[in-house]
N, C-alpha and C positions, 0 to 999 in steps of 0.2 A: 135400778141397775146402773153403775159406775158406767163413765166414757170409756173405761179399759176394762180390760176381762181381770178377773181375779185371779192372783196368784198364791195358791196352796204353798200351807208350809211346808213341803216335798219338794217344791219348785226353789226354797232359796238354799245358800249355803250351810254348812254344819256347822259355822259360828254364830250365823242369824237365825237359827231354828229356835235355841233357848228363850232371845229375847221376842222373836213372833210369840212362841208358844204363853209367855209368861204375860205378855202384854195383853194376848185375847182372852186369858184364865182370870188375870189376876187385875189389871189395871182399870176395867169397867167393861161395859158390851159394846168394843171399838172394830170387833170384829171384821167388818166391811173397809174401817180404814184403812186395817194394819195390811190386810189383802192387797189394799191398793197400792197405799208405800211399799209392800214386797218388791212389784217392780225395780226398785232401786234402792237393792238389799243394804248399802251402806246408810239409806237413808233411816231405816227400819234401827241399824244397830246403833247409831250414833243417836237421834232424835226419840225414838220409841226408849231406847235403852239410858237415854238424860232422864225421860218422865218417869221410870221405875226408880232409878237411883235416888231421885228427888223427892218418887214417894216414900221410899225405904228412910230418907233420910230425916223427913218432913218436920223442916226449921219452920216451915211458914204454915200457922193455923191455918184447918184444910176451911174454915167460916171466911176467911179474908179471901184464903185462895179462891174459893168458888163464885163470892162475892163478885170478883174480878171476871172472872172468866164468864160469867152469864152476863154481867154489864156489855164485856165487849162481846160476844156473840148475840146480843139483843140489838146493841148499835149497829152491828156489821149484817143485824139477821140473818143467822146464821140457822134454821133451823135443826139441822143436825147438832150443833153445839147448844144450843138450847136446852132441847131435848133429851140429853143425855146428861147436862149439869143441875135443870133443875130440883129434881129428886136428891142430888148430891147435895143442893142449899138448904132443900126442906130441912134433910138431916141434922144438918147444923144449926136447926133454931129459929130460921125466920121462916115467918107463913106463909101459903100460898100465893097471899095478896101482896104481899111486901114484896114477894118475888115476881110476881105481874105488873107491880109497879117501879122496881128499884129505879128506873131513869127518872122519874118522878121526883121534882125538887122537896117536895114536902112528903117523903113517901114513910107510909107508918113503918114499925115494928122494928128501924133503925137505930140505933145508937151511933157515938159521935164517931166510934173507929170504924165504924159498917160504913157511916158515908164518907169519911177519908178514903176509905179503900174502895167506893163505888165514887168519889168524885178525882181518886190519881187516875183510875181508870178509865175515865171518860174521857181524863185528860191527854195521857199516852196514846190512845187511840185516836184522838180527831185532831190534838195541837201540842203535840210534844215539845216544839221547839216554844213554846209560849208558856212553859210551867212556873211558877213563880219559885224563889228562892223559899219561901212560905211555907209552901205545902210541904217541902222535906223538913220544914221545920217542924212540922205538927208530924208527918210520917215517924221524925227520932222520935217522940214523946211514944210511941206507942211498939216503935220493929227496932230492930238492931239495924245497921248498916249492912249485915249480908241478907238479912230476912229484907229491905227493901232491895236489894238487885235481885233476889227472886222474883218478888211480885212483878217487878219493870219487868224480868227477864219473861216470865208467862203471861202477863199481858199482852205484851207485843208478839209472843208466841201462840197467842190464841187469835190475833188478828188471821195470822197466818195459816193457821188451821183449818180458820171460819171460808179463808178465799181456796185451801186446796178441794176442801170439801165441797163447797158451792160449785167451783169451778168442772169439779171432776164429776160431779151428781155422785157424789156415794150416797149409797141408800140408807134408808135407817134399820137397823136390824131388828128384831121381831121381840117384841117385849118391852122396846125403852116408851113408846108412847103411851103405853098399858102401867107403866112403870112411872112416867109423870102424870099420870092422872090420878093414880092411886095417890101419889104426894100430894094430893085436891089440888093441882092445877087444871088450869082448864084448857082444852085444844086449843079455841083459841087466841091463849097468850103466843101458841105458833108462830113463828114466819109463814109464810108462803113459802110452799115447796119450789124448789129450783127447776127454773122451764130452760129447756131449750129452746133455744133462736133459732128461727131459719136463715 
């Protein structure tokens, strides 16, 4: 259970019900999140309503995208994000193991643009201001120039995710860890579930 109570889609406005409604049907089982963000129903229409339009629009392979997004939830352990991307990587191709190991310098079932997009992401997350001129050089060889300010832009936006969700304890909804195991991941590529301090 979240540090705040959940708010039903009843509870927000009649322009943020469409994009609740569509986020919890349509965008993955965030269920638990989008309840949270209701609280701050502008946060719900602008932020929930980027990642639908983003997926409607989807310039940037969902393989790079997810690439990223379990990188930096693995760095930030993020168990909630973890948990909810891994089956989305299976999908695209690499294996369980690949995805147990991605932080791994040598890690199998990679190719050279899987670890581009698992080494910019390593790198927006722990030394952004230390990226070399380099790596965008190798980034053009493989994205356009709006497909990389997507990746930066949800890289950095899944830092952010990984701290609301940690921070706030959302729970995990009932099906996604049944759901990365099926993908033959194993529990414990998990984080550690989020404690409260006293």
């Amino acid at each position: 259970m979240a540090r705040v109570r959940d708010v039903t889609i009843d509870e927000v406005p009649d322009d943020v019900k469409p994009v609740y409604e569509r986020f919890s049907n349509e965008y993955g089982p965030f269920l638990n999140q989008v309840r949270v963000f209701a609280h701050r129903p502008t946060a719900v229409r602008h932020i929930m309503g980027m990642l639908l339009d983003f997926k409607d629009e989807q310039i940037l392979p969902k393989r790079y995208l997810e690439i990223a997004l379990v990188v930096v939830s693995k760095l930030n352990e993020c168990r909630y994000c973890v948990a909810h991307h891994t089956p989305r990587l299976v999908e695209q191709g690499l294996g369980p193991e690949t995805v147990a190991n991605i932080l791994a310098p040598d890690c199998p079932g990679m190719d050279e643009t899987d670890l581009l997009v698992r080494d910019y992401a390593v790198a927006v997350t722990e030394n952004a201001q230390m990226i070399r001129d380099r790596m965008f050089d190798d980034l053009r060889k493989h994205f356009s120039e709006e497909q990389i300010v997507e990746l930066t832009l949800r890289t950095a936006l899944c830092g952010f995710f990984n701290r609301f969700n940690d921070a706030l304890m959302i729970g995990m909804e009932d099906g996604v860890v049944a759901d990365m195991l099926a993908a033959g991941a194993d529990e414990s590529d998990l984080p550690a579930e989020p404690q409260a301090a006293d």
